[in-house]
C-alpha positions as CSV (number, residue, x, y, z in Angstrom):
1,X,85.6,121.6,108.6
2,X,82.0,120.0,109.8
3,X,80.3,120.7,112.8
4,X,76.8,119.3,113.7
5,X,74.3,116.7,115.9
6,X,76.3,113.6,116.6
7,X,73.3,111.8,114.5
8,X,74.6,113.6,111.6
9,X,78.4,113.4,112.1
10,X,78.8,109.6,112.3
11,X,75.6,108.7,110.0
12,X,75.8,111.3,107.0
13,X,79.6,112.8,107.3
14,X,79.8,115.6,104.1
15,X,83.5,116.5,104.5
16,X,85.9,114.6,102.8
17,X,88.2,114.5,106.3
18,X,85.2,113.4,108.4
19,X,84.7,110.2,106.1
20,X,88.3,109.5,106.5
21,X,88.1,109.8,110.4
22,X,85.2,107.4,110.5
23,X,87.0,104.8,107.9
24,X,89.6,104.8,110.1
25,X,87.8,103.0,112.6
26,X,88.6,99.4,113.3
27,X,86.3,96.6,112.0
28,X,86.4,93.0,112.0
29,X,89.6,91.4,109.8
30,X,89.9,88.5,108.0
31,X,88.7,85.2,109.7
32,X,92.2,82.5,109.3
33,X,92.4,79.0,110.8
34,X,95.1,77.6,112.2
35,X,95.0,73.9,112.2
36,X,96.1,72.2,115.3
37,X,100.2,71.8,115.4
38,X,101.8,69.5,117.5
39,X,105.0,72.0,118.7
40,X,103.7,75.5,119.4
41,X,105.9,78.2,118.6
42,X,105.2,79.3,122.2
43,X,103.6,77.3,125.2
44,X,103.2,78.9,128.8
45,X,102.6,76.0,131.2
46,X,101.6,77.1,134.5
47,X,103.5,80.3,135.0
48,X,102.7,82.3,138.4
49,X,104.6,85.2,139.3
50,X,104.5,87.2,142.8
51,X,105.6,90.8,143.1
52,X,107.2,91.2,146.6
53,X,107.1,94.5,148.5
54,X,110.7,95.3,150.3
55,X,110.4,93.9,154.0
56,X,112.9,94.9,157.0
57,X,116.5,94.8,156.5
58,X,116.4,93.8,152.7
59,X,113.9,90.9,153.1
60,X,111.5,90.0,151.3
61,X,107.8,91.6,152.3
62,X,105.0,90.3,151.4
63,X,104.0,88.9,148.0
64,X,101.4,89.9,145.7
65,X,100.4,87.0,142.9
66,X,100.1,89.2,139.5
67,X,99.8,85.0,138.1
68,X,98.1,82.3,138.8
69,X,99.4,79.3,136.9
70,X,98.8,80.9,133.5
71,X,99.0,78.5,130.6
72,X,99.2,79.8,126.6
73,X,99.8,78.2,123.2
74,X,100.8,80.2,119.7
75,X,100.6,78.3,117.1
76,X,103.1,79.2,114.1
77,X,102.0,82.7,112.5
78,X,99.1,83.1,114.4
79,X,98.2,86.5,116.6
80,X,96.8,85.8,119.8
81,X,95.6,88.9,121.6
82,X,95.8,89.5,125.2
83,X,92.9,91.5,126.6
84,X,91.6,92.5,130.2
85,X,91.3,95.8,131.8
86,X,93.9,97.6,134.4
87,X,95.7,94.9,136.5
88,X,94.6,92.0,134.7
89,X,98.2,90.4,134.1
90,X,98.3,91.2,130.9
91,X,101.4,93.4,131.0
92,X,103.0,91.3,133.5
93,X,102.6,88.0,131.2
94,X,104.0,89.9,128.3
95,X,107.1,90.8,129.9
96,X,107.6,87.4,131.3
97,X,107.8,85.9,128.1
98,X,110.2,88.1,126.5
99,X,112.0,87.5,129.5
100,X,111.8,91.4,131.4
101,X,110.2,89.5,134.3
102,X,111.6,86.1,136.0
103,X,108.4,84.0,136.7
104,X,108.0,82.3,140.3
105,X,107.3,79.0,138.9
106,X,105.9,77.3,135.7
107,X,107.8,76.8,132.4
108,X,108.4,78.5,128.9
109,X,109.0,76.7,125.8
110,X,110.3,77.8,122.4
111,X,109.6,75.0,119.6
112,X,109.1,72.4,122.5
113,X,112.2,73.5,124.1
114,X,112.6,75.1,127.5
115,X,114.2,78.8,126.2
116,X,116.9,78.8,128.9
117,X,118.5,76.3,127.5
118,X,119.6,78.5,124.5
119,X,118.9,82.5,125.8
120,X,120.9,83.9,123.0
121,X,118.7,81.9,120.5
122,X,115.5,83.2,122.5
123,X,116.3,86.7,122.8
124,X,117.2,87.0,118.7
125,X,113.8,85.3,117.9
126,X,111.5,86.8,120.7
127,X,111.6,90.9,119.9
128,X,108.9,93.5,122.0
129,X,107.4,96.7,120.8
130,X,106.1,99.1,123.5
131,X,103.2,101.2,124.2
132,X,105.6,104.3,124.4
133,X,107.9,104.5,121.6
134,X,109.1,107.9,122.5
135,X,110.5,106.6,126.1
136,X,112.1,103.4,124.4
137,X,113.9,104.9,121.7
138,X,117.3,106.6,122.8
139,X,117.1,110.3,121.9
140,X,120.4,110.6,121.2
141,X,120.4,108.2,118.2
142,X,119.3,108.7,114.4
143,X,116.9,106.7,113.3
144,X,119.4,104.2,111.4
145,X,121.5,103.7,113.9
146,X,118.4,102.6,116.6
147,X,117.8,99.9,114.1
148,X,121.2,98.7,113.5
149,X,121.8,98.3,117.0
150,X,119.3,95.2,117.3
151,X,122.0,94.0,114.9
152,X,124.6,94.1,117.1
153,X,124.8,90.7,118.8
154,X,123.8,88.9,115.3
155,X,127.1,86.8,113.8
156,X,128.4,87.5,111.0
157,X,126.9,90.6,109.5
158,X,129.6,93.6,108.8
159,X,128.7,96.9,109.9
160,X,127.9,97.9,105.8
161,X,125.9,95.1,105.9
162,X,124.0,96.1,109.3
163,X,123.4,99.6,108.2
164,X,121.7,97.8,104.6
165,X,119.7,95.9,106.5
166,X,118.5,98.6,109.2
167,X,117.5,101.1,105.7
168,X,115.9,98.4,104.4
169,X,113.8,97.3,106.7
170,X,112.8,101.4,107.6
171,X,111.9,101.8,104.2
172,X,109.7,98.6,104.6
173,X,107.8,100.5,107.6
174,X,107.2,103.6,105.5
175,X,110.6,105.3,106.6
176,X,112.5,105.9,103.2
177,X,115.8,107.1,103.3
178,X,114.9,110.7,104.2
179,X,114.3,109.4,108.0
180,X,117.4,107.9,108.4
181,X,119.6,110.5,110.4
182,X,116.5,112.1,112.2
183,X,116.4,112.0,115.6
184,X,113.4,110.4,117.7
185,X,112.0,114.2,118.3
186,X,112.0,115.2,114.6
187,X,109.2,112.6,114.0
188,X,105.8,112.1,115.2
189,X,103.8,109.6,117.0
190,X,103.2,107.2,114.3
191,X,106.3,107.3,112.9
192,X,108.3,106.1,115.8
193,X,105.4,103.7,116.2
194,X,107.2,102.7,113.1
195,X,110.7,103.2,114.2
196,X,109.8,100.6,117.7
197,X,108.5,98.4,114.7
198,X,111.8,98.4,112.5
199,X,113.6,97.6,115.4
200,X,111.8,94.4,116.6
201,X,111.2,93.0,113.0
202,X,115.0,93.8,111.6
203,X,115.8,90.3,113.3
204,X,113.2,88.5,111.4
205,X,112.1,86.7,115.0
206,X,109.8,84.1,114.9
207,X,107.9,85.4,117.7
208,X,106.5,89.4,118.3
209,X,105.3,90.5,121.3
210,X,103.3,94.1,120.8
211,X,102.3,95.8,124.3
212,X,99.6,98.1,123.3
213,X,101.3,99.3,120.5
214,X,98.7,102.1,119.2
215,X,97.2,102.9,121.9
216,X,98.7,106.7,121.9
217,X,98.5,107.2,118.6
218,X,95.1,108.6,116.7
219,X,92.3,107.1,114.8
220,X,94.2,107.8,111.5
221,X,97.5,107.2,112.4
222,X,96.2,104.1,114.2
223,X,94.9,102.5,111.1
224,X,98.0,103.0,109.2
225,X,100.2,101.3,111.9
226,X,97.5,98.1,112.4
227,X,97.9,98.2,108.3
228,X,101.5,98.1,108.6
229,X,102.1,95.7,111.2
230,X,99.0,93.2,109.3
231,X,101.2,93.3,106.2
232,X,104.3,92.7,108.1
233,X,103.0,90.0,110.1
234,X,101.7,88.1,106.8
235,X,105.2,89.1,105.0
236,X,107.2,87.8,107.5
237,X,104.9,85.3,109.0
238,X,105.9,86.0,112.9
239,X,103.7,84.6,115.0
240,X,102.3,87.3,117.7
241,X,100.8,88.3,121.4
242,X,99.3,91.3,120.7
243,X,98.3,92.9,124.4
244,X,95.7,95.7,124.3
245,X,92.3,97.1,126.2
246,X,91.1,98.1,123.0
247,X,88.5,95.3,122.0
248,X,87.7,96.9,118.7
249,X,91.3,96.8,117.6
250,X,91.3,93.0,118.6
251,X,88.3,92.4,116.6
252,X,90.8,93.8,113.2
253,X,94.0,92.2,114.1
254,X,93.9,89.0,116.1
255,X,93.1,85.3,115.1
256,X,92.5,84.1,119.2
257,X,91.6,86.0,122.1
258,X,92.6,84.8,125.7
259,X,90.7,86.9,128.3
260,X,92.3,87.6,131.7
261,X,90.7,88.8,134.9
262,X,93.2,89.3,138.4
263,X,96.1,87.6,136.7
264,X,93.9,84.5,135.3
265,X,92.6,83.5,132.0
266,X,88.5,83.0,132.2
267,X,88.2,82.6,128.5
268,X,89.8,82.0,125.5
269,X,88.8,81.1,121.9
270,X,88.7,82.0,118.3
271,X,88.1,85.4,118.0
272,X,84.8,85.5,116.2
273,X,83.4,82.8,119.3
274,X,84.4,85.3,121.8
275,X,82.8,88.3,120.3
276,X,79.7,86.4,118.8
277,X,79.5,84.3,121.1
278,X,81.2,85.1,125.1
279,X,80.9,82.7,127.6
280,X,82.5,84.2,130.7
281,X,80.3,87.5,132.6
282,X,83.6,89.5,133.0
283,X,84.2,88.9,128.6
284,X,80.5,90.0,128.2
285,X,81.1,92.7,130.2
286,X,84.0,94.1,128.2
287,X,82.2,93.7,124.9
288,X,78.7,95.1,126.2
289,X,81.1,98.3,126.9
290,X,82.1,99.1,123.4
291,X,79.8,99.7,120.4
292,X,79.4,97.8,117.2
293,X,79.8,99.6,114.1
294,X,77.8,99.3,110.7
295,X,79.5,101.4,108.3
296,X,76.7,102.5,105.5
297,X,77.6,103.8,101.8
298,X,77.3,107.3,102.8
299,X,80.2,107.0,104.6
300,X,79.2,107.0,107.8
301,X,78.4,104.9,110.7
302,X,75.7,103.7,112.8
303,X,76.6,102.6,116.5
304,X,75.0,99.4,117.8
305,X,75.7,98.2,121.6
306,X,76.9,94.8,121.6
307,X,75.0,92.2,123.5
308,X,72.0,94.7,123.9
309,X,69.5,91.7,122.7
């Protein structure tokens, strides 16, 4: 539909598809402050966690330290973004908290409370989206019936009322009624993007933890999932980790980054201090890698290296 010098593209787009790829791009959100709250929805106190590799007859090998004492606070309907490149412990902290990993040492609290004291209470309220949702989405189910089945442990809902609630809340992902008895294959990317969605937020759980949740999916289809899960987020007022590589879609989504380097935090802060304003080498580093973008009324953009002054 366009073809020319990479000048041109970004700066002076003339197709009508071209502008739209280039709005698409992620830009700084909404500032929001949080004022300081005496029980944390979340607090990580000290958590360290060692992978060990399988030693002679069934013992334990040696251990690798993916965490070293990490410590984290989410504050009631805040979204905290995780960031760090490959092997950073971001991953690995993710899956702690939602419980997918057993930690070494340290503690996890819910509301103040240590969450093994009520598991059942913890699983319902602490819900995971993945980077993949075509691997965590069983093929063999409609649509309808993938979101019912986070339902399935919840007292007292009838399985008229389950099915109710699992339309609903597709319909309130951009899933109408249509989608219902498709089959994972039948839809794209995005849309079991939205499916993974639906299935964490049917619960209404007070905490959401998103694994690099549009990381696979395009510039378009991108925007309309980090649309999506911003309106949900304010709707619903979950508070969120949000764990992703991508710095520019941190700069859209997330209140406060935390920074992690070899499974320890070096820096974290309000998100416009970190990117205005980074302390640590290895968080200047990540933002020197990724250009700024000044969108101009043409359309276009012009790229600006962060830092460069």
């Amino acid at each position: 539909v366009e073809s020319g010098t990479t000048d041109d593209i970004l700066t002076n787009p003339q197709h009508a598809y071209t502008r739209k790829l280039l709005s698409s791009l992620p830009g700084r959100g909404e500032t929001r402050a949080f004022p300081p709250d005496d029980t944390p929805v979340l607090s990580v106190e000290n958590v360290i966690v060692d992978y060990h590799k399988a030693g002679a007859l069934f013992r334990k090998g040696q251990a690798k330290r993916a965490l070293h004492g990490v410590s984290v606070d989410i504050r009631q309907g805040e979204v905290v973004a995780l960031v760090g490149g490959s092997g950073s412990g971001k991953t690995t902290l993710g899956r702690t908290i939602a419980g997918l990993i057993h930690q070494t040492s340290g503690d996890i609290l819910f509301n103040g409370k240590p969450r093994e004291r009520d598991w059942a209470h913890y699983r319902q309220n602490c819900q995971m989206v993945f980077q993949d949702p075509y691997s965590s989405l069983d093929p063999r189910m409609t649509i309808v019936k993938l979101v019912e089945e986070a339902l399935r442990t919840m007292p007292g809902l009838s399985a008229a009322e389950r099915r109710r609630r699992a339309l609903a809340t597709l319909a309130e992902v951009g899933l109408p009624g249509e989608f219902a008895e498709r089959l994972p294959h039948e839809l794209s990317g995005g849309q079991r993007q939205r499916v993974a969605i639906a299935r964490a937020v049917v619960r209404e759980p007070k905490l959401l933890i998103a694994d690099e949740p549009v990381s696979a999916l395009d510039v378009t289809v991108r925007a309309q999932v980090l649309a999506l899960f911003a309106d949900l987020q304010k709707k619903h007022g979950f508070s969120c980790l949000f764990i992703s590589h991508d710095l520019s879609v941190v700069e859209q989504i997330a209140d406060r980054v935390i920074v992690m380097q070899h499974g320890n935090i070096v820096e974290e802060g309000p998100r416009d201090e970190i990117f205005d304003r980074p302390q640590h080498a290895y968080t200047q580093r990540l933002l020197s890698a990724i250009p700024a973008l000044d969108f101009n009324e043409t359309g276009g953009v012009k790229l600006k290296w962060r830092l460069e002054e």
